[in-house]
C-alpha positions in Angstrom: 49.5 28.5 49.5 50.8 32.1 48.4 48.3 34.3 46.6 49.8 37.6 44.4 48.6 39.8 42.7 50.5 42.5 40.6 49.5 46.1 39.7 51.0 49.0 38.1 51.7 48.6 34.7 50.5 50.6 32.1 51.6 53.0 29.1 54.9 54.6 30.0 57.1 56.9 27.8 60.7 56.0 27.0 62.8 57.3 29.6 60.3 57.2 32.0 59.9 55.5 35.1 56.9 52.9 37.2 56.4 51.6 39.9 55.0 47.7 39.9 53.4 46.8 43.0 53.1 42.6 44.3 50.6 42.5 46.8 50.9 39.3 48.7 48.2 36.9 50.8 49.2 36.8 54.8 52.5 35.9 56.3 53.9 35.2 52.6 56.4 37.5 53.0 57.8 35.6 56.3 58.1 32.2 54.6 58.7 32.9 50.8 61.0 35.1 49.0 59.7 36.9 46.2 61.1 37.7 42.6 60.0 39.7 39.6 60.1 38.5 36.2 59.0 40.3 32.6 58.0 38.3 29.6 58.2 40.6 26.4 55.9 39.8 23.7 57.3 36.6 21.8 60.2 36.2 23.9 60.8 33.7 26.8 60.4 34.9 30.4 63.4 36.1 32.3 63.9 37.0 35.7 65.0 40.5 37.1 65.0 40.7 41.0 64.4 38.6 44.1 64.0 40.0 47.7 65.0 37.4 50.4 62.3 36.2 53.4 64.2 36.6 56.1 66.4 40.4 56.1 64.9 42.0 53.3 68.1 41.1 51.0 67.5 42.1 47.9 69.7 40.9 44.5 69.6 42.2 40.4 70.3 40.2 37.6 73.1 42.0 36.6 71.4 43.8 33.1 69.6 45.1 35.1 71.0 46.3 38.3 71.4 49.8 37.5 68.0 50.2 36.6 65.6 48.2 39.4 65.0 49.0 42.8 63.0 45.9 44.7 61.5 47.1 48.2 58.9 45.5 50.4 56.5 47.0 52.7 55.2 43.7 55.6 52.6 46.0 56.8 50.9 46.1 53.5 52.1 42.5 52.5 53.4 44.1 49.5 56.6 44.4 47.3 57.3 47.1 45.0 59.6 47.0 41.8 60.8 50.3 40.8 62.1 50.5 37.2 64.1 53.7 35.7 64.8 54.9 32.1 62.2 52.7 30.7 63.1 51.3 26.9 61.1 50.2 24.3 62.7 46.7 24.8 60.7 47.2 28.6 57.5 46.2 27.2 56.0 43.1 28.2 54.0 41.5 30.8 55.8 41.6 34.6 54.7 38.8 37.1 55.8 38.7 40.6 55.9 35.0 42.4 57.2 33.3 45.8 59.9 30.8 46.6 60.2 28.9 49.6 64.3 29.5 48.7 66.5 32.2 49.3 67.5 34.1 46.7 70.5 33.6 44.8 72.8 36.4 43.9 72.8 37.6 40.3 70.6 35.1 39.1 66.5 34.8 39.5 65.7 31.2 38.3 61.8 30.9 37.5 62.1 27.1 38.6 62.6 27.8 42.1 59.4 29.7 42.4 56.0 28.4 43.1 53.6 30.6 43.6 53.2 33.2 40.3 50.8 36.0 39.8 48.5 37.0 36.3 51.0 39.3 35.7 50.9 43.1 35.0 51.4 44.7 31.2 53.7 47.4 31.2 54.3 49.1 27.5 57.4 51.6 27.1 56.3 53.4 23.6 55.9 56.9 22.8 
C-alpha cells in the first residue's frame, strides 16, 4: 500500500512561483505512477500532471502545460510539481496520489488512482 505525503504549499503572490513536493513510501515510485491534482475551494477536483513508473514520462493536462513542470527524484522517493505565474484562480488544496496505470496523455483521471495524499493548501493572493 502507497503512503504520500505532500508539502509545500503556502501563501504565494500572483505571478509567482512553488514548488509542491510528494514524498512517497518505498519502491512506490517503481510500481505506481503518480499524478497531481488541485481542488479549489467549492469546485470539484481536477487533475493536472501524471509522471509514468517505468521512464519517468511525464504528461500535462493541456491548460496547464505551459505552466507545470512534474519531476521525480527515486533517491528521495519523491516527486516535485513546479508551478509558474501563479493566478488567483491557483488557490486550492493540491494532493498528489499513485496509480498502478500508466499515465494517459493529456488527460489525469482521479479514478485510476488509488493511493491519495491529505493534500497541501497553496493560496495565490496578494
Amino acid at each position: 500500500q502507497a503512503q504520500l505525503v505532500e508539502s509545500g504549499g503556502g501563501l504565494v503572490q500572483p505571478g509567482g512561483s512553488l514548488r509542491l513536493s510528494c514524498a512517497a513510501s518505498k519502491n512506490t515510485l517503481d510500481y505506481y505512477a503518480i499524478g497531481w491534482f488541485r481542488q479549489p475551494p467549492g469546485k470539484e477536483r481536477e487533475g493536472l500532471s501524471c509522471i509514468s513508473s517505468s521512464d519517468g514520462s511525464t504528461y500535462y493536462v493541456e491548460s496547464m502545460k505551459d505552466r507545470l513542470t512534474i519531476s521525480r527524484d527515486r533517491s528521495k522517493s519523491t516527486v516535485y510539481l513546479e508551478m509558474n505565474s501563479l493566478k488567483p484562480e491557483d488557490t486550492g488544496v493540491y494532493y498528489c496520489a499513485a496509480s498502478p496505470l500508466k499515465c494517459r496523455e493529456g488527460e489525469v483521471k482521479e479514478g485510476l488512482f488509488n493511493y491519495w495524499g491529505k493534500g497541501t493548501l497553496v493560496t495565490a493572493s496578494s
